[in-house]
DONU-603965 format. One line per 8 residues: for each residue x, y, z of N, C-alpha, C, O, CB. Coordinates in steps of 0.02 Angstrom, whole numbers, plus 50000, padded with zeros to 5 digits. Glycine has a CB too. Example, Ala and Ser with C-alpha at 12.3 -4.5 7.8 and 13.67 -1.06 7.14 Angstrom:
2
50660/49716/50390/50615/49775/50390/50660/49835/50390/50712/49834/50423/50565/49776/50452 | 50642/49888/50354/50684/49947/50357/50645/50002/50394/50670/50057/50402/50704/49970/50286 .
% end
This chain:
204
50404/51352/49914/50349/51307/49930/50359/51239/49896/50347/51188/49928/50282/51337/49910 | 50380/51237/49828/50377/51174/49782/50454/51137/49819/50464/51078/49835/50381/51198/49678 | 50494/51190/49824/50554/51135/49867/50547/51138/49938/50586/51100/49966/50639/51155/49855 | 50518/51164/49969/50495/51145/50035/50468/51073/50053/50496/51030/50087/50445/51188/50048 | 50405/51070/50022/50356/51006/50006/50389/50955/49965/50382/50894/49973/50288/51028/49966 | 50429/50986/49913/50447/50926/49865/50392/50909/49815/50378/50853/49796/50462/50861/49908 | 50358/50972/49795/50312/50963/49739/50330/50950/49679/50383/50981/49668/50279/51009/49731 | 50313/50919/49632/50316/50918/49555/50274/50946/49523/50286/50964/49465/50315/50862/49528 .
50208/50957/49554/50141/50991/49514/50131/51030/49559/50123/51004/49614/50073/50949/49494 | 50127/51103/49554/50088/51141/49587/50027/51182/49546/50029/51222/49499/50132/51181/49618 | 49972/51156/49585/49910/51201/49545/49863/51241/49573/49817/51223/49609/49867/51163/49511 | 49877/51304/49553/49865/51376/49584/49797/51415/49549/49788/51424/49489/49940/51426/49569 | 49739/51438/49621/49696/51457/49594/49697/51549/49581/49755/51568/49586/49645/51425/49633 | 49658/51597/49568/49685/51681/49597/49743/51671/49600/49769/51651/49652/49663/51715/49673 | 49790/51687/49522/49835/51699/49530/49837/51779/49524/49889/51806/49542/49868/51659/49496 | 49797/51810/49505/49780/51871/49492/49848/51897/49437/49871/51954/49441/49768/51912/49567 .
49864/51866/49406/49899/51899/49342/49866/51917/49300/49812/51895/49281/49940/51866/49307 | 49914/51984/49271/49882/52006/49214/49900/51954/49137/49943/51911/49147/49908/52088/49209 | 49879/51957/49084/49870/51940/49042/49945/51979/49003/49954/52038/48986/49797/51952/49029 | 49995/51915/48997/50067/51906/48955/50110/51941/49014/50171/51944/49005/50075/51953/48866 | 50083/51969/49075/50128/51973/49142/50207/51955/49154/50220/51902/49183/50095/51929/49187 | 50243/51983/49140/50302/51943/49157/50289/51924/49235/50265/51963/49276/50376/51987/49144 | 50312/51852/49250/50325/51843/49326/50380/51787/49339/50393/51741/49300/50254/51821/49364 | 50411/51801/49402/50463/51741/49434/50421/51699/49449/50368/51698/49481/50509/51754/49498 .
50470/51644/49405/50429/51588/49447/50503/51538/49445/50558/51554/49422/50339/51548/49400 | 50479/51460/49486/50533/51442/49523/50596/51400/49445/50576/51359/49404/50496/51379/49601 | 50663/51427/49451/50696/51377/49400/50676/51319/49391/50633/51294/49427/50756/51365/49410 | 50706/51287/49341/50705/51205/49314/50622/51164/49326/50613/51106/49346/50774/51154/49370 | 50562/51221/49307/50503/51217/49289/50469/51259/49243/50482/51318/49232/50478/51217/49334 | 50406/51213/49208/50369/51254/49154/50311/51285/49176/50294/51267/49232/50348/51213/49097 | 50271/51332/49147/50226/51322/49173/50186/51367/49129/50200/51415/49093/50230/51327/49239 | 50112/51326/49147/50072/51375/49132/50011/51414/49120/49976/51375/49153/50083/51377/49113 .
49971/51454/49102/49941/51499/49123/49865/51533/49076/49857/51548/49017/49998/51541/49134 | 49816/51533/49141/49755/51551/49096/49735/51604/49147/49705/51601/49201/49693/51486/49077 | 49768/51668/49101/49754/51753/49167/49660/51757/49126/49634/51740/49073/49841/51879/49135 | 49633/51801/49207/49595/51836/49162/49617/51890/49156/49661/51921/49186/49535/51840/49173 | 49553/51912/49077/49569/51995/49053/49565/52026/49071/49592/52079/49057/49554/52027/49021 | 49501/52006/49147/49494/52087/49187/49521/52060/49265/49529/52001/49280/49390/52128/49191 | 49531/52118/49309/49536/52096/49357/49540/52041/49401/49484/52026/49423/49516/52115/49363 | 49596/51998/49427/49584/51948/49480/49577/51887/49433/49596/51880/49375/49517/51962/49531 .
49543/51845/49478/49555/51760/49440/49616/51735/49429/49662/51733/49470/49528/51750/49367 | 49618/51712/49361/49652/51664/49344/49692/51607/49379/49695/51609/49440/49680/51691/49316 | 49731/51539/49336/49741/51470/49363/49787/51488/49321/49792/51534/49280/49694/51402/49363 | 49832/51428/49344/49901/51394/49342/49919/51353/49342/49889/51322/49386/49931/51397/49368 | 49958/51317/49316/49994/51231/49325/50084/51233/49322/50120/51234/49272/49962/51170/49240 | 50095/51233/49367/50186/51241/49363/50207/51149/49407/50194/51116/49456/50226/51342/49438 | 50256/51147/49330/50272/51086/49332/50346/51074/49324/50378/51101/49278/50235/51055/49287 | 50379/51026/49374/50450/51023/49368/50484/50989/49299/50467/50932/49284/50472/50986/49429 .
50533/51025/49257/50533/51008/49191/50568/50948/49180/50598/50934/49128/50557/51059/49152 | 50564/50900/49250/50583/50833/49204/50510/50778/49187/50517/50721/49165/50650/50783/49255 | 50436/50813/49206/50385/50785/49182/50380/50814/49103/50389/50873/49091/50324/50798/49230 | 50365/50768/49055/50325/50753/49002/50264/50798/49007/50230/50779/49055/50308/50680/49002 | 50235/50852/48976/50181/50902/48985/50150/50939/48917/50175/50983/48882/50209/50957/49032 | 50072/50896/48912/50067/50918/48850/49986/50964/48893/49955/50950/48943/50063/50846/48774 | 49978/51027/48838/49912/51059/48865/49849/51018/48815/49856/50988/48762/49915/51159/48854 | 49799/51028/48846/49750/50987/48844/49696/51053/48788/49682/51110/48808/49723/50958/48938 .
49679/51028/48730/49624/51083/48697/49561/51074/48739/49573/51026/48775/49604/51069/48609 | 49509/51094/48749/49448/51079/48766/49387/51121/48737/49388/51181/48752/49449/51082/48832 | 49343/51102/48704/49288/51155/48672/49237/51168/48689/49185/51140/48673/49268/51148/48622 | 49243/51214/48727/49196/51254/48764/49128/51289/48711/49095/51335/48736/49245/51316/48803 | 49108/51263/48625/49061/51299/48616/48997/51300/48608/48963/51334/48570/49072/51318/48589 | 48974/51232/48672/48924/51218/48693/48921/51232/48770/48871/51218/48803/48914/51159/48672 | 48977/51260/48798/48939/51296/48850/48904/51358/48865/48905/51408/48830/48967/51297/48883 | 48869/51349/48929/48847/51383/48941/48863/51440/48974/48889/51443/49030/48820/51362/48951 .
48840/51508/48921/48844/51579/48940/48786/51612/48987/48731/51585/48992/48847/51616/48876 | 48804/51679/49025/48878/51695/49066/48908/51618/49095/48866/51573/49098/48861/51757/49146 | 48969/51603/49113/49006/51556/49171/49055/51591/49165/49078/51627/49120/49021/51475/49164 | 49073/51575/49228/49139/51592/49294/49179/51532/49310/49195/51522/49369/49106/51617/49376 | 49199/51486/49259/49230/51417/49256/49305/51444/49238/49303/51467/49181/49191/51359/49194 | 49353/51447/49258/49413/51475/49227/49473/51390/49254/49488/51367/49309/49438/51578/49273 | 49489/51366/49180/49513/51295/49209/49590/51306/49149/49600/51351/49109/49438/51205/49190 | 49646/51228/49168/49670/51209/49111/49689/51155/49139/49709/51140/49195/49716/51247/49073 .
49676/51121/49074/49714/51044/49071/49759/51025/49044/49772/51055/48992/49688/51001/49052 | 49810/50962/49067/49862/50958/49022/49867/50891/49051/49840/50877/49105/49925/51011/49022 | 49910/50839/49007/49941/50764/49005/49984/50794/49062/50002/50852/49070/49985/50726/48926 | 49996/50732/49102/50085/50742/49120/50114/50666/49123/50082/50616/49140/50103/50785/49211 | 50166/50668/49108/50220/50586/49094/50288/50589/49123/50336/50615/49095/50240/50566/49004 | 50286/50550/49202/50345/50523/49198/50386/50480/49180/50374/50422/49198/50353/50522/49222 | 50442/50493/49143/50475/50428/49094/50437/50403/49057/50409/50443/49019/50501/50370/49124 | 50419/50329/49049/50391/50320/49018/50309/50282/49039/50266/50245/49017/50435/50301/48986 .
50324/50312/49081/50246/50270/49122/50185/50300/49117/50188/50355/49089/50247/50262/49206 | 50131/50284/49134/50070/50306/49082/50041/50366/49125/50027/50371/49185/50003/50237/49064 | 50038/50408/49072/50022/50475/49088/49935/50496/49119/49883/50463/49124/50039/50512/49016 | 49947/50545/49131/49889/50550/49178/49860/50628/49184/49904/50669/49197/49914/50522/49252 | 49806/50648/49177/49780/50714/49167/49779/50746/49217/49761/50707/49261/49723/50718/49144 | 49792/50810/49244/49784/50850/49257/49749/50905/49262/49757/50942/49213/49805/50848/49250 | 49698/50935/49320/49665/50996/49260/49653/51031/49337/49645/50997/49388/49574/50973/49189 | 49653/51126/49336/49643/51133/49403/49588/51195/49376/49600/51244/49341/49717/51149/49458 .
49534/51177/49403/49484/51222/49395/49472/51298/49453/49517/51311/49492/49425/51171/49398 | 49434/51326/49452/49417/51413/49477/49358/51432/49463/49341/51431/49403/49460/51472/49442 | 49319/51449/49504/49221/51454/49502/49214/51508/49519/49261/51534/49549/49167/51407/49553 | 49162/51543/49509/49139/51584/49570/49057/51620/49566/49033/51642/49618/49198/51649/49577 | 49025/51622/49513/48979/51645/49545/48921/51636/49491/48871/51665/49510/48996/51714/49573 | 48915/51615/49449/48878/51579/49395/48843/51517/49396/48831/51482/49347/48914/51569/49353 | 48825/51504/49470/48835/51432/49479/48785/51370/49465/48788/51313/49489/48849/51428/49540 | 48724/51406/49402/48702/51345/49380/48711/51322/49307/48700/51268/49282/48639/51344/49393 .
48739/51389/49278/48792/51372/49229/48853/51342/49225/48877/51312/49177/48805/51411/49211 | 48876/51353/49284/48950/51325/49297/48934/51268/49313/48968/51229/49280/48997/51356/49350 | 48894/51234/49354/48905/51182/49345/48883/51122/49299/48898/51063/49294/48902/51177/49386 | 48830/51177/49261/48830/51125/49178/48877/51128/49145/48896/51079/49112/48783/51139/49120 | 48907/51186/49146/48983/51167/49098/49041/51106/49131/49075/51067/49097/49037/51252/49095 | 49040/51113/49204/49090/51073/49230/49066/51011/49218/49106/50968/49200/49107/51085/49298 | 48994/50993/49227/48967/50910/49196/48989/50901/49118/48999/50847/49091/48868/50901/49195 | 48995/50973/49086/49040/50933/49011/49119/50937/49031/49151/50893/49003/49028/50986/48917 .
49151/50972/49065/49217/50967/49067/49235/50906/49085/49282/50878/49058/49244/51010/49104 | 49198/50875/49136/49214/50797/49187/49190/50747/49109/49220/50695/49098/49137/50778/49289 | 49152/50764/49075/49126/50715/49035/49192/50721/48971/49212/50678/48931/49035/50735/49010 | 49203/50756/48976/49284/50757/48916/49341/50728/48943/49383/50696/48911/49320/50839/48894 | 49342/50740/49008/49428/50725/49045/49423/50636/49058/49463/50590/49055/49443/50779/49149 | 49352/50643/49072/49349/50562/49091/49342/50499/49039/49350/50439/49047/49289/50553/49135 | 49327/50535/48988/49299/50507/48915/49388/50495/48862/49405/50462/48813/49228/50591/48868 | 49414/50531/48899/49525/50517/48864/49565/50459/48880/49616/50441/48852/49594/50577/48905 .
49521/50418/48953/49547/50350/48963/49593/50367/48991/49642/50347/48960/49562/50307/48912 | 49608/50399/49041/49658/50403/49065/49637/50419/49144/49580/50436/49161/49700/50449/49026 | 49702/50410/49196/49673/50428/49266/49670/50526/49247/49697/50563/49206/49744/50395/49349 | 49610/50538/49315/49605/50629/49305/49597/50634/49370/49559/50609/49412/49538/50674/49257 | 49663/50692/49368/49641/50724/49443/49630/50804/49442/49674/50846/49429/49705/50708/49503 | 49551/50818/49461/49543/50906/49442/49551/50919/49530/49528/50889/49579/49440/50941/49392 | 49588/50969/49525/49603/51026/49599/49576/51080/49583/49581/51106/49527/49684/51050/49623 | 49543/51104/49635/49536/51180/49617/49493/51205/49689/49480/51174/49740/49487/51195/49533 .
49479/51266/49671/49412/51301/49718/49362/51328/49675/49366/51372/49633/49432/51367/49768 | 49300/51283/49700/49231/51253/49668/49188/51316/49698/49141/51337/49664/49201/51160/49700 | 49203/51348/49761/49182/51386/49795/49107/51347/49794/49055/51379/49783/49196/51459/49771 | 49107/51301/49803/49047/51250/49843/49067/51236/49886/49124/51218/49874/49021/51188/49821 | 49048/51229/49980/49057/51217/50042/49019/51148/50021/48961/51138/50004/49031/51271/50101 | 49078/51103/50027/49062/51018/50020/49042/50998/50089/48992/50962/50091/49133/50966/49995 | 49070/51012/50148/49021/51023/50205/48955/51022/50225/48934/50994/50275/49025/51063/50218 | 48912/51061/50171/48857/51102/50168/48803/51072/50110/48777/51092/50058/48883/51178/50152 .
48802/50997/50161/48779/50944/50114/48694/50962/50101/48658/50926/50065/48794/50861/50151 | 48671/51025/50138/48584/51018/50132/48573/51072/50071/48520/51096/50050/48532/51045/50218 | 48642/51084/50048/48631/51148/50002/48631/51118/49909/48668/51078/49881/48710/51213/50022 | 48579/51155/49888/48562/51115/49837/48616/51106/49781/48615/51067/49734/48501/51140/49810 | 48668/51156/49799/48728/51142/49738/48765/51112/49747/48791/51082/49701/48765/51184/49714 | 48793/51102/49829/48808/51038/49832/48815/50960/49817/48858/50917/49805/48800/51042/49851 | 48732/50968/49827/48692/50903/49813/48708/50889/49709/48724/50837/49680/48585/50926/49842 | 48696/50952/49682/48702/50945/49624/48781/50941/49597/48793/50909/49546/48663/50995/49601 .
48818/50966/49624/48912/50955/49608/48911/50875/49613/48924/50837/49567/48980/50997/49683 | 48890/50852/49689/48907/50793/49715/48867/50736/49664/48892/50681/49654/48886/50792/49798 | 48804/50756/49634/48779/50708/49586/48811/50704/49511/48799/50662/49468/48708/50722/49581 | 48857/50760/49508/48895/50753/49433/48931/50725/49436/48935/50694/49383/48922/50797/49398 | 48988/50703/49488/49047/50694/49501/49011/50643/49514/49002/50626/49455/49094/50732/49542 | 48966/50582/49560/48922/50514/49538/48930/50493/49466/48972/50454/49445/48841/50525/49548 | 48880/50528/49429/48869/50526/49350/48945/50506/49341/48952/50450/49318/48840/50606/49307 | 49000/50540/49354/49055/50529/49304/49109/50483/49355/49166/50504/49362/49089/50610/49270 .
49091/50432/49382/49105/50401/49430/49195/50439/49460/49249/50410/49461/49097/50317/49403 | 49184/50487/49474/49233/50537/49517/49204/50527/49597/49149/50522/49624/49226/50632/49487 | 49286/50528/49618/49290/50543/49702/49308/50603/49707/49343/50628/49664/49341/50504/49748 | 49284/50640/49764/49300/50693/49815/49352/50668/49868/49329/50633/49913/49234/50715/49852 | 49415/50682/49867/49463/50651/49933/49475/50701/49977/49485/50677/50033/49539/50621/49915 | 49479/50773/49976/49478/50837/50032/49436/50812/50083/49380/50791/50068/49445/50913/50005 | 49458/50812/50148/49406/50794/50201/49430/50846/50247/49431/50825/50305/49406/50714/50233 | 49445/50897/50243/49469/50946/50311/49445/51017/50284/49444/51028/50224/49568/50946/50330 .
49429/51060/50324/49401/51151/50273/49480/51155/50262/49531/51131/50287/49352/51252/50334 | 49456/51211/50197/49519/51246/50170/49505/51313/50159/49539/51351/50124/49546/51218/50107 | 49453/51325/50191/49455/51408/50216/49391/51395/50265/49339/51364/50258/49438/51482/50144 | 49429/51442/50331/49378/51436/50399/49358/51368/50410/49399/51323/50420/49307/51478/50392 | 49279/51357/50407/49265/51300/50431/49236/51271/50357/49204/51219/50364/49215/51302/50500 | 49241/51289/50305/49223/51267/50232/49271/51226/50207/49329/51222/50227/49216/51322/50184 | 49244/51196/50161/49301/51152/50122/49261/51173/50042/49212/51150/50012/49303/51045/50150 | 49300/51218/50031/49285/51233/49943/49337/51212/49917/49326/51215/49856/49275/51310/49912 .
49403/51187/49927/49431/51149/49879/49433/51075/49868/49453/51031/49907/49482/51165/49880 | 49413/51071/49818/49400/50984/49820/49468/50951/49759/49488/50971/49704/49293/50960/49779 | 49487/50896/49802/49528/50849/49732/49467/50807/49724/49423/50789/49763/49615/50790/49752 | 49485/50791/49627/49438/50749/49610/49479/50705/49573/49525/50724/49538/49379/50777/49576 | 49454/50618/49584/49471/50577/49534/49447/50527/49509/49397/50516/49542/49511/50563/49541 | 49453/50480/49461/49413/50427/49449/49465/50373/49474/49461/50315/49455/49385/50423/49370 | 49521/50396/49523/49555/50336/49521/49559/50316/49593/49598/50347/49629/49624/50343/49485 | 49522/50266/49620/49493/50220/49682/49527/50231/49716/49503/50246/49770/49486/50152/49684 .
49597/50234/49710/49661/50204/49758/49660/50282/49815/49658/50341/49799/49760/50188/49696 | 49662/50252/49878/49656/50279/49929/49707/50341/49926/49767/50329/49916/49663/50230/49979 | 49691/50393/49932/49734/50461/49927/49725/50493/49972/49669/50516/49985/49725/50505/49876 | 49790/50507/50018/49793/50542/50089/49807/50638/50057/49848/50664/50020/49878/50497/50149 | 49760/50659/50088/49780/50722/50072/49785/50777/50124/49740/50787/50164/49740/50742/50024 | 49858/50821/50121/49878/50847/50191/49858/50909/50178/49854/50917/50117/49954/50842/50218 | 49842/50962/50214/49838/51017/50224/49890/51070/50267/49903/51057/50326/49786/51010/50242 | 49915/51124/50237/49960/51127/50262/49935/51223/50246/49895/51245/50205/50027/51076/50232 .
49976/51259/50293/49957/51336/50310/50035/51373/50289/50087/51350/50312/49931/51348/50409 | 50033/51440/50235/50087/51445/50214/50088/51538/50227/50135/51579/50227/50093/51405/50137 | 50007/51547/50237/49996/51623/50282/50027/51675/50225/50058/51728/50229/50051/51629/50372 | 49998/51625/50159/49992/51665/50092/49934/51683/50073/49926/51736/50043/50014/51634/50039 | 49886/51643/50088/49817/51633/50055/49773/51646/50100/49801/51651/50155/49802/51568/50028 | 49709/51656/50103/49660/51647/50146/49633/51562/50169/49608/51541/50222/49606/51689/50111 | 49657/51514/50084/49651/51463/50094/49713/51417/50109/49770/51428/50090/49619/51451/50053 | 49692/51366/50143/49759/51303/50172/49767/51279/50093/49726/51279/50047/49726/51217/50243 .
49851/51256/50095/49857/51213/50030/49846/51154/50036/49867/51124/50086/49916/51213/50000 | 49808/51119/49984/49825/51043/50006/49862/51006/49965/49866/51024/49906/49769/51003/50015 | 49880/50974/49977/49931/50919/49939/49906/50845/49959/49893/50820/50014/50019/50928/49965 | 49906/50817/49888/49920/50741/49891/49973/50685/49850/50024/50708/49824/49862/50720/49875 | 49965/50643/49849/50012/50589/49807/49965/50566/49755/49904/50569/49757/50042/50520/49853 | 50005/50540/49701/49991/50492/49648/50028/50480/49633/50080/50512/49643/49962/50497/49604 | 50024/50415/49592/50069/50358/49572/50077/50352/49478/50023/50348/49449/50029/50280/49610 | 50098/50352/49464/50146/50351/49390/50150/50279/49378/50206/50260/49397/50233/50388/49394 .
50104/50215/49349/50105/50165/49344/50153/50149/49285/50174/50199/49256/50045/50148/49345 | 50181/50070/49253/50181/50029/49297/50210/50043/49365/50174/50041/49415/50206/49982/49271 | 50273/50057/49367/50325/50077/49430/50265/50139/49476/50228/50182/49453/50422/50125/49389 | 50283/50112/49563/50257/50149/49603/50311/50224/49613/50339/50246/49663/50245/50101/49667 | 50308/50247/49547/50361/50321/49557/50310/50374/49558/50281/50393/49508/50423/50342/49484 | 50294/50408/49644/50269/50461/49644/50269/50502/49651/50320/50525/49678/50250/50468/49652 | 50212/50552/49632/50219/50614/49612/50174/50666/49663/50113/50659/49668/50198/50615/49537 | 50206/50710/49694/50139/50776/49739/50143/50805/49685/50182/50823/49640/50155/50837/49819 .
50058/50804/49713/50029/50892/49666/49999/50916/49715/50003/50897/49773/49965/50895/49589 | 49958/50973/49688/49963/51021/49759/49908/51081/49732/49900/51091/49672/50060/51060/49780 | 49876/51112/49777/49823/51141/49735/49795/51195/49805/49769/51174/49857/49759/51072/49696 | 49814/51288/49780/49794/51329/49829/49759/51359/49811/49732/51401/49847/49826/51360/49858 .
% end
């Protein structure tokens, strides 16, 4: 898939690994990994090892318990051009906790000065604009002056995966069917300033 597309970032939701799992994954990349302990979940970030990749701490001990937020963040740097965050989040069913914790996660990633782009599945139908969590995702991501760029469903007629960023610049994002997932992958571009050297990431 990553040399198919020509990915550099791939960020994977249900990876369903177990916890210290040995698994294949593709040569001349790092990657890595937040399993859950029990059953199912977990995220991923596999990155081709000529990016710069540092993991991101984040302190979760003001959130709020139970949540179903399963995320990781990390820098990434090509050469020497200014690096840029990363973070691919995983939701599912906690969801007025989850999304107070995700209003502090956006309030940390965005608060590092740097561009942020979070991928993931929010398992919010962004579609499903009369629904009040919607309304409430879509007013955090306001608050933390973040865009939504997904404009097509990525499962059935839903669109629960959203890219998010604080960075203006127009981002085409493709959708593409790999008849792995229940959900379409999507992929977009970003740019590695000064020099326009870019980078896909990619998020199923």
């Amino acid at each position: 898939m990553m040399e198919e597309l020509k990915l550099d970032v791939l960020c994977l939701t249900e990876t369903w690994l177990k916890m210290n799992e040995e698994c294949a994954f593709p040569p001349m990349c790092n990657v890595l990994r937040n399993d859950r302990p029990t059953r199912g979940g977990g995220v991923s970030i596999i990155l081709m090892d000529y990016l710069k990749m540092c993991a991101i701490e984040v302190d979760i001990s003001d959130w709020k318990t139970p949540h179903s937020v399963e995320f990781l963040c990390v820098t990434v740097q090509n050469n020497y051009y200014k690096s840029v965050v990363i973070c691919v989040v995983y939701r599912t069913k906690y969801i007025s906790n989850d999304l107070y914790n995700l209003d502090l996660l956006f309030e940390f990633l965005c608060n590092l000065g740097k561009r942020v782009y979070v991928l993931g599945d929010f398992n919010v139908n962004y579609f499903d604009t009369n629904n009040k969590h919607c309304k409430s995702l879509c007013n955090i991501l306001e608050r933390h002056d973040l865009t939504q760029f997904t404009q097509h469903p990525t499962r059935d007629n839903n669109l629960l995966d959203w890219i998010l960023s604080n960075d203006k610049s127009h981002m085409d994002v493709k959708m593409h069917d790999f008849s792995i997932s229940d959900h379409l992958l999507s992929t977009c571009e970003i740019l590695f300033y000064k020099k326009k050297t870019q980078c896909k990431t990619s998020c199923i």
